[in-house]
C-alpha positions in Angstrom: -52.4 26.3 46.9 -55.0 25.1 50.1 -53.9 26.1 53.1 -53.6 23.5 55.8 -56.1 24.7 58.6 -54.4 21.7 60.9 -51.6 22.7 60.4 -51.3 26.5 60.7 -53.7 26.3 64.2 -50.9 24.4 66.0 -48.4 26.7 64.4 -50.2 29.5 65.6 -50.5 28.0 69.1 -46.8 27.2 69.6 -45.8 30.3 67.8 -47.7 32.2 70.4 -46.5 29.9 73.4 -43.3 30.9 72.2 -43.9 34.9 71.7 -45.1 34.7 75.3 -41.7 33.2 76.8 -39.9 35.7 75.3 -41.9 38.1 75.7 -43.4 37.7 79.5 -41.2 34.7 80.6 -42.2 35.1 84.3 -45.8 35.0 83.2 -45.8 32.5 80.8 -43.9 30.2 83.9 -46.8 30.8 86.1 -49.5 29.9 83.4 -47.9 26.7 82.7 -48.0 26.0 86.8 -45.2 27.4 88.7 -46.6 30.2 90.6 -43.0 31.0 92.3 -40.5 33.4 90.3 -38.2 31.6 88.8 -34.2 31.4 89.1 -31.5 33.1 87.0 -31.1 30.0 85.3 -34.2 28.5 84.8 -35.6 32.2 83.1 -32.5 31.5 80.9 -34.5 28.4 79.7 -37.7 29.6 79.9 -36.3 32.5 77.1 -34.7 29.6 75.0 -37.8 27.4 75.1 -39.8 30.5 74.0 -37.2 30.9 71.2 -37.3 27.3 69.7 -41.1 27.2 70.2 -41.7 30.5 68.4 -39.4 29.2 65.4 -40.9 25.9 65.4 -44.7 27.2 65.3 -43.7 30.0 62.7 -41.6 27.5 60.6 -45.1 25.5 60.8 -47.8 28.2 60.3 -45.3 29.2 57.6 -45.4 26.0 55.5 -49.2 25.5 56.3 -49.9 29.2 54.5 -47.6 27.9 52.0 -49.2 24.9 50.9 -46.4 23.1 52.0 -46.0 19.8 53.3 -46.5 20.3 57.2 -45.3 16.9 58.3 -41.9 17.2 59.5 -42.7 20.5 61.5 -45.8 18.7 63.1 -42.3 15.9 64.4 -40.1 18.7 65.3 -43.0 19.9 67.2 -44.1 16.7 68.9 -40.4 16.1 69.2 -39.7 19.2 70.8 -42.6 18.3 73.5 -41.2 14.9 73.8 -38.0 16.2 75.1 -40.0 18.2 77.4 -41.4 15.2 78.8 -38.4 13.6 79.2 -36.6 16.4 81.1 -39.8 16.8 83.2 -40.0 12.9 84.1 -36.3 13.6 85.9 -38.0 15.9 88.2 -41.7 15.0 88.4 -41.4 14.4 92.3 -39.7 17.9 92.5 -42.6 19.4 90.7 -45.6 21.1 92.2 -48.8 19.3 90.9 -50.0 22.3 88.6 -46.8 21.8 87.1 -47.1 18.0 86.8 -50.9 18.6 85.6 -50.1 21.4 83.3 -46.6 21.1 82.0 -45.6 17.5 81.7 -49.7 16.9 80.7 -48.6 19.9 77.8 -46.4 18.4 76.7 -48.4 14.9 76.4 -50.8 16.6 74.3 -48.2 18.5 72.1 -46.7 15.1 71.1 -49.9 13.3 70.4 -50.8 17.2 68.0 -47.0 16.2 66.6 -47.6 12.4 65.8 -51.3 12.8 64.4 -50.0 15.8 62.2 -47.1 13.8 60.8 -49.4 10.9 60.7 -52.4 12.2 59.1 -53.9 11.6 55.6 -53.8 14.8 53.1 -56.3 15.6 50.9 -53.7 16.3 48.6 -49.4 15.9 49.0 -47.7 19.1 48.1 -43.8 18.8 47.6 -41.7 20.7 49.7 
C-alpha cells in the first residue's frame, strides 16, 4: 500500500492549521494577518474553522497513510478554502491588507492544492 506523499503533506499542513486554531486561536488570527484581538464572536469562528480544518487535514493525511484514494478530501479541502474566499470577498474593503495578502491569498492557494489534488494523475487508483 504506497503512501501518497501529495497527499499526506497537505493533510499535514491543514491538520496543523487546524490544531493551531484550536489550540492558540488568538495566535493563529494574528499569523494569518489580523494583528488586533479578535471579538467574542469572531474567536467563536476562528475555534470552528480550526475544528473543520483539523478534521479535514486528518481525514486526508489519514487516507494518504492509508493508501486510500485522496481525491475527494483534496475537494473538501479546496472547497473548504473556497468558501473562505467567498466569505472574505464580502468584506475585502473591511480587511487590513495583511489580511487581504494572507488570508483571502490562503485561501487562493488552498483551492488551487484542492483542484490539482483531485485533479491529478495516480500512479496507481486505490479503491476507497
Amino acid at each position: 500500500m504506497p503512501i501518497d506523499r501529495a497527499a499526506l503533506v497537505a493533510g499535514s499542513i491543514r491538520l496543523a492549521s487546524g490544531v493551531h486554531f484550536l489550540a492558540d486561536p488568538l495566535g493563529a488570527n494574528r499569523l494569518w494577518g489580523d494583528p488586533e484581538p479578535p471579538t467574542p464572536t469572531a474567536r467563536l469562528l476562528l475555534r470552528s474553522m480550526g475544528y473543520r480544518d483539523a478534521l479535514i487535514g486528518g481525514l486526508l493525511a489519514g487516507a494518504a497513510l492509508r493508501g486510500k484514494n485522496t481525491r475527494g478530501w483534496f475537494l473538501a479541502s479546496g472547497g473548504a478554502d473556497a468558501a473562505d474566499l467567498l466569505g472574505g470577498l464580502s468584506v475585502h474593503s473591511e480587511l487590513r491588507r495583511s489580511q487581504q495578502l494572507i488570508g483571502l491569498g490562503g485561501a487562493v492557494v488552498g483551492i488551487g492544492v484542492g483542484l490539482w489534488g483531485a485533479a491529478r494523475r495516480t500512479t496507481k487508483e486505490t479503491s476507497d
